[in-house]
N, CA, C and O of each residue as an XYZ file, in Angstrom:
488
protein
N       0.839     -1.177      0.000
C       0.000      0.000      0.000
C       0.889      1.247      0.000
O       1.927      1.196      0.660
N       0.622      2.222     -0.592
C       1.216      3.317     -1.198
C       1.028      4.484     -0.069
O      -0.082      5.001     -0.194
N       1.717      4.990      0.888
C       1.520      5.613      1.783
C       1.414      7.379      1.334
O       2.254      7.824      0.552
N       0.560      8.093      1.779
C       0.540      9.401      0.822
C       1.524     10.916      1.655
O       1.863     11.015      2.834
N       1.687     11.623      0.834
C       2.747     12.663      1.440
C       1.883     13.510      2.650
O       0.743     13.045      2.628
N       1.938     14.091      3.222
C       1.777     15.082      3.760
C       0.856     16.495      3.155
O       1.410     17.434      2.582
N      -0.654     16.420      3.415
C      -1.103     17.584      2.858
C      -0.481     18.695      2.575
O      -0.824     19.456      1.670
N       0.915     18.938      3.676
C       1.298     20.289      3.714
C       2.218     20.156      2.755
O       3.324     20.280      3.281
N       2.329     19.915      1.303
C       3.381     19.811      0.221
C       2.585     20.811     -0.374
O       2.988     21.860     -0.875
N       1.172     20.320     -0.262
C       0.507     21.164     -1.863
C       0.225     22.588     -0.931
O      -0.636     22.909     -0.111
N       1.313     23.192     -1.460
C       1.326     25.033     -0.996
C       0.498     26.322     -2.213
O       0.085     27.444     -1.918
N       0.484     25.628     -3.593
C      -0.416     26.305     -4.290
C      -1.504     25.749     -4.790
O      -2.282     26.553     -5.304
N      -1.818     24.626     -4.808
C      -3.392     24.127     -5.120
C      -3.483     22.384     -4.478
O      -2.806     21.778     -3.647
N      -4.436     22.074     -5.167
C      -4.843     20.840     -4.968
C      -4.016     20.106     -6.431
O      -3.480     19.000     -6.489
N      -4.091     20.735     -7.092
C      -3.538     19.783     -8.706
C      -2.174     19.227     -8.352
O      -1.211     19.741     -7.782
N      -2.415     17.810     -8.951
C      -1.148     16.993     -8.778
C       0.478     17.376     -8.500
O       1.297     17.263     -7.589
N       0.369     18.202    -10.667
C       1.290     18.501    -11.221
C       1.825     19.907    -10.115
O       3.018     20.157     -9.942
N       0.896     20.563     -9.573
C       1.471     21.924     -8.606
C       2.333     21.215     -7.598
O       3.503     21.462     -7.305
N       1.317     20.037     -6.997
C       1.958     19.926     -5.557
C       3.031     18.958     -6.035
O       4.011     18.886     -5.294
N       3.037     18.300     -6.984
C       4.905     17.435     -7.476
C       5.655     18.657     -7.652
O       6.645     18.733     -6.924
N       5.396     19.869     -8.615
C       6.832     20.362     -8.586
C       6.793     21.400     -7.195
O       7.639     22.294     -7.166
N       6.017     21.310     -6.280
C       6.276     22.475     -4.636
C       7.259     21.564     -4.364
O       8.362     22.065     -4.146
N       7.169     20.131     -4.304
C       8.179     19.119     -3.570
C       9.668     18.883     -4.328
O      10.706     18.698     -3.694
N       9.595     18.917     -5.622
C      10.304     18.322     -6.700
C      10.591     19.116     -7.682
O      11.162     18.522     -8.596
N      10.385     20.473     -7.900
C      10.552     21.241     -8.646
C      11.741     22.092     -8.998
O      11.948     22.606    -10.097
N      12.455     22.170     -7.982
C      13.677     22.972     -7.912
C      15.106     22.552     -8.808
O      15.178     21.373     -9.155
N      15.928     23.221     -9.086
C      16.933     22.926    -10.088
C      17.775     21.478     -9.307
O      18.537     20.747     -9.940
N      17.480     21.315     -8.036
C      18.537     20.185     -7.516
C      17.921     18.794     -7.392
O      18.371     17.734     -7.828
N      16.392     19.099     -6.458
C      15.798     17.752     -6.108
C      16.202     16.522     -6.558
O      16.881     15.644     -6.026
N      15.549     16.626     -7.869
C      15.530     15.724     -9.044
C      16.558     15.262     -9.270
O      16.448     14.058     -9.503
N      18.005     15.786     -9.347
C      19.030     15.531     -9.582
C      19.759     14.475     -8.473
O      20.401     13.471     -8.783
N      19.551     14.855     -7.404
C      19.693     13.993     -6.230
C      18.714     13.021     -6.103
O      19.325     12.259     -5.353
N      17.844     12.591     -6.252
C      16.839     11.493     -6.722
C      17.360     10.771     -7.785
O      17.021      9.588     -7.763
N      18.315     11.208     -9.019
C      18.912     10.668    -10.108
C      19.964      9.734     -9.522
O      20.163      8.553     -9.803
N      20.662     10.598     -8.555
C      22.065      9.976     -8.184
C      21.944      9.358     -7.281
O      23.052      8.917     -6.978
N      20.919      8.912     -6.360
C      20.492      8.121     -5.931
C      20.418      6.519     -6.343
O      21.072      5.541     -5.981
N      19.516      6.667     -7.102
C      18.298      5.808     -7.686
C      19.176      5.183     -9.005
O      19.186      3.960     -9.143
N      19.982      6.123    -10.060
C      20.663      5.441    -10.982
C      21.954      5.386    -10.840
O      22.378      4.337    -11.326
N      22.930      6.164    -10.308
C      24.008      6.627    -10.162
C      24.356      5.941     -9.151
O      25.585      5.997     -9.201
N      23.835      4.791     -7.484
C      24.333      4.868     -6.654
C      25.381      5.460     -5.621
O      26.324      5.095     -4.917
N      24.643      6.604     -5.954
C      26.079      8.050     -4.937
C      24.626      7.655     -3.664
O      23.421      7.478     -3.847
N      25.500      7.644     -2.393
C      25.106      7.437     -1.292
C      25.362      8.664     -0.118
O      24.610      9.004      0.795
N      26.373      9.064     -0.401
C      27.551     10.060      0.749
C      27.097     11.343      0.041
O      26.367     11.310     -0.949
N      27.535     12.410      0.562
C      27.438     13.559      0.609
C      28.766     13.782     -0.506
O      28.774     14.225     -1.654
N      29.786     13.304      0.314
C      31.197     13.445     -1.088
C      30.854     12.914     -2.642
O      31.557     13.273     -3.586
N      29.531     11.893     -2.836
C      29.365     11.239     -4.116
C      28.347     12.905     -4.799
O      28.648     13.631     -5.746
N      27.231     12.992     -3.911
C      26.348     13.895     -4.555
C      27.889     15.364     -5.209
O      28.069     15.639     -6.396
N      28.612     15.927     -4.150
C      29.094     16.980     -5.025
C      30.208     16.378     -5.856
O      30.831     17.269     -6.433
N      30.605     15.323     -6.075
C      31.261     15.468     -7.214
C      30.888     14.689     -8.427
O      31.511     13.982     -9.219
N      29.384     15.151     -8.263
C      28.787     15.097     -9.504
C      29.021     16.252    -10.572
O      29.330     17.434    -10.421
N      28.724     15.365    -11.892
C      29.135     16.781    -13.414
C      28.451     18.225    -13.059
O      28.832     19.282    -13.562
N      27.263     18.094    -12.009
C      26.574     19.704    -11.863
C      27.288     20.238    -10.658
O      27.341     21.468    -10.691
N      27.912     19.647     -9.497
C      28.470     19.862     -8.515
C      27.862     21.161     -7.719
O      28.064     22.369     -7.596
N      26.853     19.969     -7.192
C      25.814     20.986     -6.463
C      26.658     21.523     -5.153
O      27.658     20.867     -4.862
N      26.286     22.816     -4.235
C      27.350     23.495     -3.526
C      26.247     22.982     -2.515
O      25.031     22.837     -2.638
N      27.186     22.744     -1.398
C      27.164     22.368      0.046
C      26.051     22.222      0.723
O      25.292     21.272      0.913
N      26.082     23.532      1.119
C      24.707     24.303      1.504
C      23.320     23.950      0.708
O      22.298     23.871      1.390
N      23.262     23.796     -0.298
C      21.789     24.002     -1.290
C      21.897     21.696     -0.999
O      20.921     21.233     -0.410
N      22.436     21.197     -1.209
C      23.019     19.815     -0.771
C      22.056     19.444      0.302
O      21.014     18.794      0.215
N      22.679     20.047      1.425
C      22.487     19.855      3.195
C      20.997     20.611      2.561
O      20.304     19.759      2.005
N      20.531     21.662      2.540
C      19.272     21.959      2.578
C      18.228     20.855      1.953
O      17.392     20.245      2.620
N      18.448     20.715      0.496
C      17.664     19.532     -0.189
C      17.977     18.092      0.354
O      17.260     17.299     -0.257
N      18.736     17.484      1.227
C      18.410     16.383      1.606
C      17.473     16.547      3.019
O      16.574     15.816      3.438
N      17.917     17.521      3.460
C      16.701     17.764      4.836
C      15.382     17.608      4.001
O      14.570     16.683      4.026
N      15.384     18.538      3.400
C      13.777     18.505      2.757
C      13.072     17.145      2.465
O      12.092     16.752      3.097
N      13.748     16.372      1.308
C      13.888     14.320      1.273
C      13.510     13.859      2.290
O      12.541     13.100      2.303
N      14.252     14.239      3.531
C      13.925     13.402      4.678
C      12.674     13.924      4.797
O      11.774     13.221      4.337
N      12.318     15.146      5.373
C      11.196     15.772      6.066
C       9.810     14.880      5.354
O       8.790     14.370      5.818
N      10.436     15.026      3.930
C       9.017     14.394      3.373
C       9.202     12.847      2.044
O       8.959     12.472      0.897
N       9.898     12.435      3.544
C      10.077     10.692      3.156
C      10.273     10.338      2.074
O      10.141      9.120      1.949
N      10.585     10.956      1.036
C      11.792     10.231     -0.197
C      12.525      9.725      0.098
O      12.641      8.576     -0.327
N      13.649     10.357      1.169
C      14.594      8.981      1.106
C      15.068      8.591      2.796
O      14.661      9.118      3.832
N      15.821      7.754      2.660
C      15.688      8.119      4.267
C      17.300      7.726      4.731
O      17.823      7.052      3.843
N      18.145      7.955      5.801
C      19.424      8.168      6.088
C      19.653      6.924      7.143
O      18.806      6.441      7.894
N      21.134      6.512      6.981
C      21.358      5.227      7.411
C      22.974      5.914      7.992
O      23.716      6.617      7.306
N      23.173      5.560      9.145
C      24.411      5.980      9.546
C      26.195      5.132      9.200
O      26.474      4.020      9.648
N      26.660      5.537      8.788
C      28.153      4.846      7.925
C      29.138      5.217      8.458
O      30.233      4.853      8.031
N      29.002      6.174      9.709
C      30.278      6.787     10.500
C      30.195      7.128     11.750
O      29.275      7.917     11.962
N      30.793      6.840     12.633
C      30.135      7.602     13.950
C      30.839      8.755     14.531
O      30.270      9.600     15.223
N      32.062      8.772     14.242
C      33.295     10.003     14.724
C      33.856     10.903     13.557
O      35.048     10.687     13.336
N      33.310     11.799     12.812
C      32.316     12.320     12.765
C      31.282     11.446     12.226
O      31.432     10.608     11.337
N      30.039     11.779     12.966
C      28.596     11.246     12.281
C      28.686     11.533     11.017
O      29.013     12.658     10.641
N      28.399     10.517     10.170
C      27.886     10.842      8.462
C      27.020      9.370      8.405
O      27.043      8.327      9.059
N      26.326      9.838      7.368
C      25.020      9.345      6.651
C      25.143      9.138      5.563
O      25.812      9.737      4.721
N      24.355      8.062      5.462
C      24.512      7.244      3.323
C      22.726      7.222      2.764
O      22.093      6.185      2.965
N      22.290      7.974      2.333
C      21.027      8.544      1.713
C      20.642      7.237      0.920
O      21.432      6.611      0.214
N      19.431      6.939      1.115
C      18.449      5.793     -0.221
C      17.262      6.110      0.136
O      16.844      6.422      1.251
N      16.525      5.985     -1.232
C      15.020      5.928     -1.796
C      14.399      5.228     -0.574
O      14.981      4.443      0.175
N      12.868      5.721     -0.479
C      11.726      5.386      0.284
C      11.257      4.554     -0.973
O      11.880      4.321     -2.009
N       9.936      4.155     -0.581
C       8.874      3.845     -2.089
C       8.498      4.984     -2.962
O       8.330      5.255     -4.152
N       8.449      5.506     -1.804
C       7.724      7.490     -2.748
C       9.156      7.925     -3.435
O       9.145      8.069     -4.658
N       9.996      8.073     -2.951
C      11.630      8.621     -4.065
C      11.349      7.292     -5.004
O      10.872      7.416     -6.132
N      11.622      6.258     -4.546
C      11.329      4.912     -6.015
C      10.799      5.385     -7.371
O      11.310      5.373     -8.491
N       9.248      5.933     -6.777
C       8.532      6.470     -7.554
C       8.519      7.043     -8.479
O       7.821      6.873     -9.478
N       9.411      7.915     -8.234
C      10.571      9.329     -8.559
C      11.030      8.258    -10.146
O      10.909      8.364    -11.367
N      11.309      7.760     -9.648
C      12.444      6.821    -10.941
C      12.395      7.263    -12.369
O      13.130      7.942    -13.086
N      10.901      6.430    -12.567
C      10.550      7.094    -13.864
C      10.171      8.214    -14.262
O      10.412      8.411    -15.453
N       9.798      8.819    -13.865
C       9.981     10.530    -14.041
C      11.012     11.217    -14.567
O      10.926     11.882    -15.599
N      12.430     11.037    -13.613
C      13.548     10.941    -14.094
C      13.835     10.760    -15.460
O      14.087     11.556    -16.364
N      13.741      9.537    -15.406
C      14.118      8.907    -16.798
C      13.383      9.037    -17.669
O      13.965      8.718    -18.706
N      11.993      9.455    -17.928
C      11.154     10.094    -18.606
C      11.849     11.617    -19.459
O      11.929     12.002    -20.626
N      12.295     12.196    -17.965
C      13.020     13.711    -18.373
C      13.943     13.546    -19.357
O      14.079     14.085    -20.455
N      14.815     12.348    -18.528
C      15.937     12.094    -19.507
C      16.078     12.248    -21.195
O      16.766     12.953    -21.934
N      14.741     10.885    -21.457
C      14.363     10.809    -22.900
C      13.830     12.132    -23.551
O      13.830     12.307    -24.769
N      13.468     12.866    -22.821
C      12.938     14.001    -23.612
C      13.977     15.114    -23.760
O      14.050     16.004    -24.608
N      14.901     14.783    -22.528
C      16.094     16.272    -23.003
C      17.211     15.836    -23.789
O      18.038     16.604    -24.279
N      17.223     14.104    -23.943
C      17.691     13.921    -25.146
C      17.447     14.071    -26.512
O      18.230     14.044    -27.462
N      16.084     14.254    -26.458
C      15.365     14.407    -27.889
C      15.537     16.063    -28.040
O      16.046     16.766    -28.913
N      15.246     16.188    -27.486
C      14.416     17.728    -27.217
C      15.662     19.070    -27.124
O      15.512     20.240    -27.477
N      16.893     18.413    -26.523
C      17.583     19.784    -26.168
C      19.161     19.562    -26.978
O      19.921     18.732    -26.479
N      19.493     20.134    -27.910
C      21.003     19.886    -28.577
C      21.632     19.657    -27.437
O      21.283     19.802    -26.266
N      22.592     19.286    -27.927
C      23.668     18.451    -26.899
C      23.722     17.811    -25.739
O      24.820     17.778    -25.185
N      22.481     17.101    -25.038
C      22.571     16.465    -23.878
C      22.216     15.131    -24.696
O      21.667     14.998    -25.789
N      22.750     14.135    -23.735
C      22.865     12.471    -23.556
C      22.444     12.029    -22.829
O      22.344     12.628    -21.759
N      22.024     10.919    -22.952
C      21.174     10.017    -22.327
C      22.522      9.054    -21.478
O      22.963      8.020    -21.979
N      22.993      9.572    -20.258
C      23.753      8.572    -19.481
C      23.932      6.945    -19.462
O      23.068      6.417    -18.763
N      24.738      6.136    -19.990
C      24.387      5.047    -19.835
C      23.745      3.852    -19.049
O      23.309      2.749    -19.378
N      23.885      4.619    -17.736
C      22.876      4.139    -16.579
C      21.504      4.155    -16.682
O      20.768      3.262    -16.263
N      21.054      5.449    -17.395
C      19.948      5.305    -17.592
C      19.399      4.549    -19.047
O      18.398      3.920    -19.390
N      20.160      4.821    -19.422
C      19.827      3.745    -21.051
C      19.227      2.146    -21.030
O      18.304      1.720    -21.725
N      19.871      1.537    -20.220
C      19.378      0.167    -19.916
C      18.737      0.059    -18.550
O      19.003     -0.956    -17.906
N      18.073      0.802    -18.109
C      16.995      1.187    -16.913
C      15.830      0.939    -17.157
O      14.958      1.192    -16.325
C-alpha cells in the first residue's frame, strides 16, 4: 500500500502537477533522486562530485527537505564524525521514472545532452 505525502506539500493548489513540482521542482531535487536511484552516490562526497556539482549548503538543505518528506531516508556509515549514506523510500522509487522520462525528452528535445548510460538500460 502506497503511503501518501503530507497535505502540507501542496502550498499552491490541490492539482497533482502543482503539488509534485512544490516538492520536486527545484533545479537540484531531481538531480539527487537521479544519483540516488541510478548513479548509486550514497555520501554527501558522491552527490558533489557530480558533473553539476551541487554546492554544500543548497546539498544539506535539499536532503533535509527528502527526509522531512520521506523520499529517502538516512542510514548511519560513521560515527566520529557522524555521516550518513542517503536511499530511496517507495515514494523517491517512484521518482524513478519521471527521471528517466526527463531524460528521454532532453535527449530528444535539447542539442547536446545524452542520455547517461545508466539510464539507457533502466
Amino acid at each position: 500500500m502506497i503511503k501518501k505525502l503530507s497535505s502540507s506539500v501542496a502550498k499552491r493548489s490541490p492539482c497533482p502537477v502543482a503539488t509534485a513540482l512544490d516538492l520536486v521542482g527545484d533545479k537540484w531535487t531531481l538531480l539527487i533522486i537521479r544519483d540516488i536511484g541510478f548513479f548509486a552516490r550514497h555520501r554527501n562526497k558522491d552527490f558533489q562530485q557530480g558533473v553539476e556539482s551541487i554546492p554544500s549548503n543548497i546539498l544539506a538543505s535539499r536532503l533535509k527537505m527528502l527526509l522531512e518528506n520521506k523520499l529517502i531516508r538516512r542510514t548511519p556509515y560513521q560515527n566520529n564524525p557522524l555521516r550518513y549514506e542517503y536511499f530511496l523510500t517507495e515514494a523517491g522509487e517512484g521518482l524513478l521514472p519521471v527521471v528517466k522520462a526527463m531524460a528521454k525528452w532532453g535527449e530528444v528535445h535539447v542539442a547536446g545532452s545524452r542520455m547517461p548510460r545508466r539510464l539507457q538500460h533502466v
